[in-house]
C-alpha positions as CSV (number, residue, x, y, z in Angstrom):
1,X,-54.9,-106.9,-189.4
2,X,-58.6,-107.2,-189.7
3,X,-60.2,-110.9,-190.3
4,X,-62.8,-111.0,-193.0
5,X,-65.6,-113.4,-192.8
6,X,-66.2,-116.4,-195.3
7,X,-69.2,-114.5,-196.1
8,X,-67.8,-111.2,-196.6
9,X,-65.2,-113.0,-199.2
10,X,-68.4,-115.1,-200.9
11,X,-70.1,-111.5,-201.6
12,X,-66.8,-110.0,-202.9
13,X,-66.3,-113.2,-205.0
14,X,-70.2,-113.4,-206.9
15,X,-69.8,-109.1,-207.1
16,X,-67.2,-109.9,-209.5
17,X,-68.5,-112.0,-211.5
18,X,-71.9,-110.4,-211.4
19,X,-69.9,-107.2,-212.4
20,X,-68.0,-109.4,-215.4
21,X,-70.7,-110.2,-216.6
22,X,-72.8,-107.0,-216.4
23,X,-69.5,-105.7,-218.3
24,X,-69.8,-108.4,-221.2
25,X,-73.5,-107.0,-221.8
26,X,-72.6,-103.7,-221.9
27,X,-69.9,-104.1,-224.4
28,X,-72.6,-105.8,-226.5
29,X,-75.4,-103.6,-226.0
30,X,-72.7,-100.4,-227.6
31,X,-71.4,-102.5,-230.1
32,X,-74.9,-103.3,-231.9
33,X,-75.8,-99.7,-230.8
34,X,-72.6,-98.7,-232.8
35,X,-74.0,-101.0,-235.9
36,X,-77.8,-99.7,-235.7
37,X,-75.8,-96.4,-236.3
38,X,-73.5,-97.3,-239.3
39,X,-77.0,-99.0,-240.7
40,X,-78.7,-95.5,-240.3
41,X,-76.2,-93.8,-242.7
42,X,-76.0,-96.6,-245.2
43,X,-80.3,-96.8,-245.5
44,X,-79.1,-99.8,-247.7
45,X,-78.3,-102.1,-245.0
46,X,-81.6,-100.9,-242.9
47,X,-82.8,-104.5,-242.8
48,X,-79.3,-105.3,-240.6
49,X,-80.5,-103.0,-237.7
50,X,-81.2,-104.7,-234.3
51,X,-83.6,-103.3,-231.5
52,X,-81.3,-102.8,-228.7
53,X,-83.7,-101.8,-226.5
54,X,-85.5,-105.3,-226.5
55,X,-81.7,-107.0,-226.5
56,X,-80.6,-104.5,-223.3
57,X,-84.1,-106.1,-221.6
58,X,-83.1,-109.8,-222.2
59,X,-79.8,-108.8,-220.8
60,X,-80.7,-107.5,-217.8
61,X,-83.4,-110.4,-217.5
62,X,-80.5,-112.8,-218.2
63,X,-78.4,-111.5,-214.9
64,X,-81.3,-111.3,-212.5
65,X,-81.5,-115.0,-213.5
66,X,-77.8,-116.1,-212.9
67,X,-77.1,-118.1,-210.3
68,X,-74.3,-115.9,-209.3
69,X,-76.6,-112.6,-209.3
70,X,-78.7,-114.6,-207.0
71,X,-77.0,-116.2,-204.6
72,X,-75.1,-112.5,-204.2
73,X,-78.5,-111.0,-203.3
74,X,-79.7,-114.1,-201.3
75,X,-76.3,-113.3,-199.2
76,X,-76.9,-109.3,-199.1
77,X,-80.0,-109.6,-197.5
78,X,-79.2,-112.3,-194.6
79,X,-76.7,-111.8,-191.8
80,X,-74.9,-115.3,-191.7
81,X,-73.5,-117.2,-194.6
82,X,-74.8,-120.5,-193.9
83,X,-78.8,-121.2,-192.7
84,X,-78.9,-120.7,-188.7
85,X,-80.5,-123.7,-186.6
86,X,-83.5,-121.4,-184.6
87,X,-83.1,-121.3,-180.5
88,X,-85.5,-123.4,-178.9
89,X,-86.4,-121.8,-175.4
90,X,-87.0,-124.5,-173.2
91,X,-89.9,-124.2,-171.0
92,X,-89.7,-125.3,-167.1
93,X,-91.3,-128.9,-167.6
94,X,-88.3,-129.7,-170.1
95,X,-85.4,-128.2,-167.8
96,X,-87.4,-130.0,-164.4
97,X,-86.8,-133.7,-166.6
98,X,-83.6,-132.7,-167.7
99,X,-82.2,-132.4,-164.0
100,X,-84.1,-135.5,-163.0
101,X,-82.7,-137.2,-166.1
102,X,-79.2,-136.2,-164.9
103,X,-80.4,-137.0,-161.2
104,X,-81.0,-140.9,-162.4
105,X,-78.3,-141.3,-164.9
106,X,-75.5,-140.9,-162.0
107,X,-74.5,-142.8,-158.9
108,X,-74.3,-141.3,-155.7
109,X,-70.7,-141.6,-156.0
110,X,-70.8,-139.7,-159.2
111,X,-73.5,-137.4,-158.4
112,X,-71.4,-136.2,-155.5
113,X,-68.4,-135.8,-157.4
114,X,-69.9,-133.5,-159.6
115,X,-72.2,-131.3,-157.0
116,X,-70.3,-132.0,-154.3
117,X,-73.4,-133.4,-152.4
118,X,-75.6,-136.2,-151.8
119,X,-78.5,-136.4,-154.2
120,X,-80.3,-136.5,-150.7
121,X,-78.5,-133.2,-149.4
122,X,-79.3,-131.8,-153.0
123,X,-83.0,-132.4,-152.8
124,X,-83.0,-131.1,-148.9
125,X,-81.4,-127.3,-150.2
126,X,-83.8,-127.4,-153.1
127,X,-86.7,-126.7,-150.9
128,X,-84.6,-124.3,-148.8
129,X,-84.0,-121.9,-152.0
130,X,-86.7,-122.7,-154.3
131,X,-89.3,-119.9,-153.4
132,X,-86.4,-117.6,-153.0
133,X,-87.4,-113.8,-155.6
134,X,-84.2,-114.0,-156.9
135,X,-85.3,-117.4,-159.5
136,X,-88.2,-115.1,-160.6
137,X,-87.2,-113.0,-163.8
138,X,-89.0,-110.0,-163.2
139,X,-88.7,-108.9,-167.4
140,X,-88.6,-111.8,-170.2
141,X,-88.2,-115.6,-170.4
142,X,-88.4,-117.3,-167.3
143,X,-85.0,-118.1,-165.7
144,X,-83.8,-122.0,-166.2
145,X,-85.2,-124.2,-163.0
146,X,-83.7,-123.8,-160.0
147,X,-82.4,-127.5,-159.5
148,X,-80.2,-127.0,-163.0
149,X,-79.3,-123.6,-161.3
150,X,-78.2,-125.2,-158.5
151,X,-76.4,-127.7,-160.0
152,X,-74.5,-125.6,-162.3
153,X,-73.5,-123.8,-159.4
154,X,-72.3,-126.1,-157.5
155,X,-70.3,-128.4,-160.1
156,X,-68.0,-124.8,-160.2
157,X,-67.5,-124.9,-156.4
158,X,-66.0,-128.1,-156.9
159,X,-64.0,-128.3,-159.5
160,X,-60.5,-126.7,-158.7
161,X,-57.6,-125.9,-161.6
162,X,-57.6,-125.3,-165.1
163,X,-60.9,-126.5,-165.7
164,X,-62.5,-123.9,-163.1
165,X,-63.5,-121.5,-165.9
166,X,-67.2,-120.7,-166.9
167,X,-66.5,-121.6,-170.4
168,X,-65.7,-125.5,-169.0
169,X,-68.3,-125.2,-166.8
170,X,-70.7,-123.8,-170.1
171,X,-70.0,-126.7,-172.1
172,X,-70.2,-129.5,-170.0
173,X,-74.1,-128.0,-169.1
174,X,-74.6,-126.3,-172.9
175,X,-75.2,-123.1,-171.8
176,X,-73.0,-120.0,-172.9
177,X,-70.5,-119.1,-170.2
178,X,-72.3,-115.6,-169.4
179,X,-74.8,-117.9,-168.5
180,X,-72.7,-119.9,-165.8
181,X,-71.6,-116.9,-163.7
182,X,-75.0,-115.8,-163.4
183,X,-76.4,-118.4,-162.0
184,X,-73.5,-118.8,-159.5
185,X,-75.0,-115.4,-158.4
186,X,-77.9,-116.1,-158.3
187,X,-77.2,-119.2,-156.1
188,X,-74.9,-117.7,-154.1
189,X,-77.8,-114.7,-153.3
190,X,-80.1,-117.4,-151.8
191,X,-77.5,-119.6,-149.9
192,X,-76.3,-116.3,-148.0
193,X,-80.2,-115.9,-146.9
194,X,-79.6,-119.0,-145.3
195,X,-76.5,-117.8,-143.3
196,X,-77.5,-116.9,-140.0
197,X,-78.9,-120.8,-140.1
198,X,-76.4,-122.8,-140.4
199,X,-73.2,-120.0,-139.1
200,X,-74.1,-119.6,-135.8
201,X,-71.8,-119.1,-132.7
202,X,-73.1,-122.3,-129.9
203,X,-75.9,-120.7,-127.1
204,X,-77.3,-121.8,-124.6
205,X,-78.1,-125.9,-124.5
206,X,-76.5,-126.3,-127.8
207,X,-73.3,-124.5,-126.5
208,X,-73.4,-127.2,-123.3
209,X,-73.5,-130.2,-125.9
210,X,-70.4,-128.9,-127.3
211,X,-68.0,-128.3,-124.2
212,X,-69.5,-132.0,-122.8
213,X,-68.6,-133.2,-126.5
214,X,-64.7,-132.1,-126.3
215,X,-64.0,-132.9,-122.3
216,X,-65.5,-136.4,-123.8
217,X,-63.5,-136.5,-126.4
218,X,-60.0,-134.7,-125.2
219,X,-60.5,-134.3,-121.4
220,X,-60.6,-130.5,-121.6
221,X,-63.3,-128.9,-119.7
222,X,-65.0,-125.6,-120.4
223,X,-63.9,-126.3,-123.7
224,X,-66.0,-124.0,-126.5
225,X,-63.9,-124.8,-129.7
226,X,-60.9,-124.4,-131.7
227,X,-59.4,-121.3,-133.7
228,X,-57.0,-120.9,-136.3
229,X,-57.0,-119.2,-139.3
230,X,-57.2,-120.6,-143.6
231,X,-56.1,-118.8,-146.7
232,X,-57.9,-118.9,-149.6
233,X,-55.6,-118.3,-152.7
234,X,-56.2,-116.3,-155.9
235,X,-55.3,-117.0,-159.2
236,X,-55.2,-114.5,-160.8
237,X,-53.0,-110.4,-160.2
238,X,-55.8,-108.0,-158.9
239,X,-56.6,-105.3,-160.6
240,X,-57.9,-103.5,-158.2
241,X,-55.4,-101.9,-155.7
242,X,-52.8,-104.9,-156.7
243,X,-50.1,-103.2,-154.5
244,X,-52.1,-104.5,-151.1
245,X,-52.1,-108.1,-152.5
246,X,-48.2,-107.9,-151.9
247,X,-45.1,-107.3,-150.2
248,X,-46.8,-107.4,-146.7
249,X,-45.9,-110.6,-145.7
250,X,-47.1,-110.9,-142.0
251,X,-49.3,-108.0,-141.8
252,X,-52.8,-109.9,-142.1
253,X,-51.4,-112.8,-139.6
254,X,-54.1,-115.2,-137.6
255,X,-53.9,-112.6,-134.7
256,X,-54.0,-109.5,-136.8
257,X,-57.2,-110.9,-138.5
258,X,-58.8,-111.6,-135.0
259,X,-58.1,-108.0,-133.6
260,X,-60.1,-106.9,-136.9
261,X,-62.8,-109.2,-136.9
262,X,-65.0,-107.7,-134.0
263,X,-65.0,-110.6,-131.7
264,X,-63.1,-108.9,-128.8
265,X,-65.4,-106.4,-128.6
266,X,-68.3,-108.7,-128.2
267,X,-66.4,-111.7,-125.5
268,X,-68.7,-112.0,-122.9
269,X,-71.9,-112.6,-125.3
270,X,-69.7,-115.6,-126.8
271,X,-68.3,-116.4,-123.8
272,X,-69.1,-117.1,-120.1
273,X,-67.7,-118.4,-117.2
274,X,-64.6,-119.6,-117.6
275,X,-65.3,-121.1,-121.5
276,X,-62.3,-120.7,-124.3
277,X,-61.2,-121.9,-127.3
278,X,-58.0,-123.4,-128.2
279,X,-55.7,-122.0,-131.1
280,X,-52.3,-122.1,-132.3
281,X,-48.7,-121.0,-130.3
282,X,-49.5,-117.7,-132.7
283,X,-52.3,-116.5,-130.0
284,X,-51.7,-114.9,-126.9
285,X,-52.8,-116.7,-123.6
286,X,-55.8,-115.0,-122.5
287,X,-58.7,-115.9,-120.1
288,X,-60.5,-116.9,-123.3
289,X,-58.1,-118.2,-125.9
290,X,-55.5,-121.8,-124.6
291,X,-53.0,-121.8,-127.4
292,X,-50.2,-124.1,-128.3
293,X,-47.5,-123.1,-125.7
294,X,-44.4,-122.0,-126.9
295,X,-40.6,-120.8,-125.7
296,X,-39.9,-117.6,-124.9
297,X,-36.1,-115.7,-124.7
298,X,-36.4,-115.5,-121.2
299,X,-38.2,-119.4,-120.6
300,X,-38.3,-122.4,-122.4
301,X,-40.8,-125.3,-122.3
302,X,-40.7,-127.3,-119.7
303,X,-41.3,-131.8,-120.0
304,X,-44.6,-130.9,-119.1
305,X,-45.2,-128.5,-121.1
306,X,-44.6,-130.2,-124.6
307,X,-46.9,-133.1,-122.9
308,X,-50.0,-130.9,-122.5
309,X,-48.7,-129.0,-125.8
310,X,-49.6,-132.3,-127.2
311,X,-52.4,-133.0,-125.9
312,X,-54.0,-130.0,-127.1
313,X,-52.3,-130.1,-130.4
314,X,-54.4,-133.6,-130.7
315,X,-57.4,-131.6,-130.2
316,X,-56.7,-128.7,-132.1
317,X,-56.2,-131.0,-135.1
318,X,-59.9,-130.5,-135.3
319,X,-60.0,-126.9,-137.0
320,X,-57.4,-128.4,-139.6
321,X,-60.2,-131.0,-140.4
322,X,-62.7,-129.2,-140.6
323,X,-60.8,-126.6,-143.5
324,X,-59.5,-129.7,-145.2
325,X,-63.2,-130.8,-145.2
326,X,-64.1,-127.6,-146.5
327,X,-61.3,-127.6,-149.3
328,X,-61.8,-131.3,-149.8
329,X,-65.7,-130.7,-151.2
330,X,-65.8,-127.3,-152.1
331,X,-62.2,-127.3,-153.8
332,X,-62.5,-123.7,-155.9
333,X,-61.8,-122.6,-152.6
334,X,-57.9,-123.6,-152.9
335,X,-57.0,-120.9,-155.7
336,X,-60.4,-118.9,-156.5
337,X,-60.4,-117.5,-159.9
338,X,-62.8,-114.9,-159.5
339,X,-61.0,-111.5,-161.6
340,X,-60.9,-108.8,-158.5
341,X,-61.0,-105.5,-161.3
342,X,-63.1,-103.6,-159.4
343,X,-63.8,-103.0,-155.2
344,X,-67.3,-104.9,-156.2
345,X,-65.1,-107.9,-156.9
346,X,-64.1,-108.4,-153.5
347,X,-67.7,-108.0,-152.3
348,X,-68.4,-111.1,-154.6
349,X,-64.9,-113.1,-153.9
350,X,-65.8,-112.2,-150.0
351,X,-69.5,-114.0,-150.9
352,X,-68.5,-117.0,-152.8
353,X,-66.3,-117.8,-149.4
354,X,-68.9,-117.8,-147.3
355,X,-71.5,-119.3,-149.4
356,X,-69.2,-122.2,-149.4
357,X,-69.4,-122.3,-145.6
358,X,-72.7,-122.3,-145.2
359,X,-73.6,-124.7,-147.6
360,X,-70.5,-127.4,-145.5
361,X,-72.3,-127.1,-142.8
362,X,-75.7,-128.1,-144.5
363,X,-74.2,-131.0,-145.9
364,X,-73.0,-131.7,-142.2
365,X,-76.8,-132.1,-141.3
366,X,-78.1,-133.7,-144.9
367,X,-75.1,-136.2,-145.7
368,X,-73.2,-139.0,-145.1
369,X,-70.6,-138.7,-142.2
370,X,-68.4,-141.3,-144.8
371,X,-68.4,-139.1,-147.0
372,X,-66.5,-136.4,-144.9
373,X,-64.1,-138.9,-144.7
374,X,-63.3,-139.6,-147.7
375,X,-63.5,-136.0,-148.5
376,X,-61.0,-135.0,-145.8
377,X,-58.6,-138.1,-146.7
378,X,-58.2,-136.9,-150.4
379,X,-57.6,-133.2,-149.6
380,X,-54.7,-134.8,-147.3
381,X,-53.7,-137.2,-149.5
382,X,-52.8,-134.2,-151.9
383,X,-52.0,-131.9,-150.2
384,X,-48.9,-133.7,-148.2
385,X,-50.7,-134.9,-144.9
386,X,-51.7,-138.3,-143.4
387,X,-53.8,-137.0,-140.7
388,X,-56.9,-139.7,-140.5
389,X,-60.3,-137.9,-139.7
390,X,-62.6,-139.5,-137.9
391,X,-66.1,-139.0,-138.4
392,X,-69.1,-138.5,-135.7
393,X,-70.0,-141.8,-135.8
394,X,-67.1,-143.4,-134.8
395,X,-65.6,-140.5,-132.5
396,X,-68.5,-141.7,-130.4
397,X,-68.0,-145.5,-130.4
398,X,-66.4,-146.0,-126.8
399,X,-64.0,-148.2,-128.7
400,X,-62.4,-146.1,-130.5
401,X,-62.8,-143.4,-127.9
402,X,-61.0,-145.1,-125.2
403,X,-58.4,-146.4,-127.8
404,X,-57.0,-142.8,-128.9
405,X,-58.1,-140.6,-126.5
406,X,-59.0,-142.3,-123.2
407,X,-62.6,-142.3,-121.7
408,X,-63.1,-138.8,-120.0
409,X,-66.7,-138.5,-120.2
410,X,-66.8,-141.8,-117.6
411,X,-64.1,-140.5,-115.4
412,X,-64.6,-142.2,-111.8
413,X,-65.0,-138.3,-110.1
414,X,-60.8,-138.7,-109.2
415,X,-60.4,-136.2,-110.9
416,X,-62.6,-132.2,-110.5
417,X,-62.7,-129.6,-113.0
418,X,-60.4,-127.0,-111.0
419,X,-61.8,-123.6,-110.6
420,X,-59.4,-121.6,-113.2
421,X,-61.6,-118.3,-112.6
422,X,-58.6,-117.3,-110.3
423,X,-56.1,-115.8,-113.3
424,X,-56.2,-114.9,-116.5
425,X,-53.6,-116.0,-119.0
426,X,-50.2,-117.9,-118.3
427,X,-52.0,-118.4,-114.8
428,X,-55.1,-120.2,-116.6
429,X,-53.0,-122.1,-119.2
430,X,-51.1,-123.8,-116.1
431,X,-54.0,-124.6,-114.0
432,X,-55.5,-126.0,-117.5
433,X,-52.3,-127.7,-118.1
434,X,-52.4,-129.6,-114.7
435,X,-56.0,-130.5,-114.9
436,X,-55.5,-132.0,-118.8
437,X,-52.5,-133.8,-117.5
438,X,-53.6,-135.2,-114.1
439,X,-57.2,-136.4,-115.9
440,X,-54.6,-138.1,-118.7
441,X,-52.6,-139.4,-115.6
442,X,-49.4,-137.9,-116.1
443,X,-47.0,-136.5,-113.3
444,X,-46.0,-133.0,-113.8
445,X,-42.7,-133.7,-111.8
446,X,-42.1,-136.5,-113.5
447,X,-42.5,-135.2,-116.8
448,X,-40.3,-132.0,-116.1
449,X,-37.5,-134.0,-114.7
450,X,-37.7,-136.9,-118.0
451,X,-37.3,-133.7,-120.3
452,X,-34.2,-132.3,-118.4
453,X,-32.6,-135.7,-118.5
């Protein structure tokens, strides 16, 4: 049933009486009308007659100037029943002291709960995106500044649950909620310029730092980096070609999505000489990938197997920081509520993602390695795991190096890199699995025969 307004009833309400009384006046206008008429038979009674004419022009005088008749055509002619406070558009000063208002009124603790960065890290991507065409209306009022753009944006990559709607977002900044997703575009349009910045595969000198950083660290030489695979939920049914969202359990697996990616087509530009990654037991053994070893029908692990199994599992916990980092500050990312109506939708659910990666790994230039700590250690904290993180500044402290992981990067030259070019796969996992183990001094013989006992 339709609603009618308050001031669609108020109109209805005054027509009435306006009406009642227009009625009344009427019925006294044909009653002396009526009289004039007897008077004009009986010419005795002439001096009883009564200009109606005059009378029917105080009448109608008389309406106009009840407050009824004029608060009915006060209410005809405007749209809204009650007086409307005017929009005031701000202008850029106002919006620039507004942010720097909201910049000083908060903590760093607080200010990077809400944007999920340091005030520092904040400022830093501010001059990355400011010049960017997409802040420059090309039609109307100016857009709102940048830095309340920014933050807007960012305060609804963090914020994870039932509070991760525009409208939330809307009133905590006092802007409508159309507003909100707009400016998440627009953000996320100039953090993706910024991609090819901050996502970059390791080349060259930068890719040498990396594999002398993990034989440091874990005694594994050659050593590139770590795979495994992250899924980001959604909240809501799709729309759009729902029936691919379902039922398929295990179609889109970690090495399903790595045949699709395009990265075995391109191998020897991200790899060279005998370099790999290491990844889960759901990876094949390659000459590029070391995964997790596991048992077979035909063969089961052997003592020395689940050693160096946990040897790399201790390095591989890495990749698992590094998405609980991700989640930690950016947590939208744990059930996305984007709607996915349309094949557009997944364009911009597919964008959000990665905007969110880039902008991790500009904090992990701009912010405090702390803070990834304390980041990682609540995302574990709730989400059922213990696992500590340890930051890049203490990861390098030979203490703590030598205390957990042993000192590799001094070995004493007992033990050599072997040359592992000879064999790809199972081959290359062994000879890796005797280097990793000899270098943590751990008999292979030994080992196997402990595990059989």
């Amino acid at each position: 049933m339709p609603k009618t307004s308050l001031r669609k009833s108020a109109i209805k309400q005054l027509k009435e009486r306006v009406h009642n009384n227009v009625e009344d006046a009427r019925f006294l206008i044909e009653t002396l009308t009526a009289i004039n008429a007897i008077n004009e038979v009986d010419e005795r009674d002439n001096n009883m007659s009564v200009d109606t004419e005059e009378l029917e022009q105080l009448l109608h005088d008389g309406i106009k100037a009840d407050p009824n008749y004029k608060k009915l055509e006060e209410l005809e002619h405007h749209r809204y029943l009650l007086p409307r406070d005017h929009y005031k558009q701000r202008n850029y000063d106002d919006d620039v002291a507004l942010i720097n208002e909201f910049m000083q009124d908060k903590s760093e603790g607080e200010f990077r709960r809400i944007i999920r960065m340091s005030k520092r890290g904040f400022l830093a991507l501010h001059e990355e995106i400011k010049d960017d065409e997409i802040f420059i209306s090309k039609s109307g009022p100016p857009q709102r500044s940048v830095k309340f753009q920014m933050a807007v944006a960012l305060t609804r990559f963090g914020i994870y649950g039932n509070s991760a709607t525009n409208k939330m977002i809307g009133d905590y900044f006092n802007i409508g909620h159309g507003s909100v997703d707009n400016y998440v575009q627009h953000f996320i349009a100039a953090v993706l310029k910024l991609q090819h910045k901050y996502i970059q595969w390791p080349m060259g000198s930068e890719r040498e730092k990396v594999i002398r950083r993990h034989h440091e660290l874990f005694g594994l030489p050659k050593c590139i980096g770590f795979m495994d695979g992250s899924l980001f939920g959604i909240n809501q049914t799709p729309t759009w070609h729902s029936e691919l969202f379902w039922c398929h359990y295990g179609s889109a697996n970690d090495p399903g999505v790595l045949n699709a990616s395009g990265l075995l087509e391109q191998l020897s530009t991200y790899f060279e000489d005998e370099q790999y990654v290491v990844a889960d037991s759901a990876y094949a053994k390659t000459k590029w990938c070391v995964p997790i070893g596991r048992a077979s029908a035909q063969e089961s692990l052997t003592g020395s197997d689940v050693k160096f199994n946990h040897l790399l599992s201790r390095a591989r916990v890495s990749i698992e920081n590094c998405f609980g980092a991700l989640k930690g500050r950016f947590a939208s990312l744990q059930e996305l509520r984007n709607q996915l109506k349309v094949e557009e939708d997944v364009d911009r659910h597919s964008r959000w993602i990665v905007a969110c990666f880039v902008l991790h790994n500009f904090c992990l230039q701009h912010d405090d390695p702390a803070f990834m700590k304390d980041i990682i250690d609540f995302f574990y904290k709730t989400h059922d795991r213990g696992d500590h993180f340890e930051t890049e500044e203490n990861m390098f402290s030979k203490a703590s190096r030598s205390s957990k992981y042993g000192n590799f990067g001094d070995t004493d030259g007992s033990f050599i890199v072997p040359n592992i070019s000879m064999s790809e796969g199972i081959e290359k996992w062994l000879a890796l699995k005797k280097y990793v183990l000899n270098i943590n001094r751990y008999d292979i013989d030994i080992l196997d025969a402990l595990y059989e006992n």
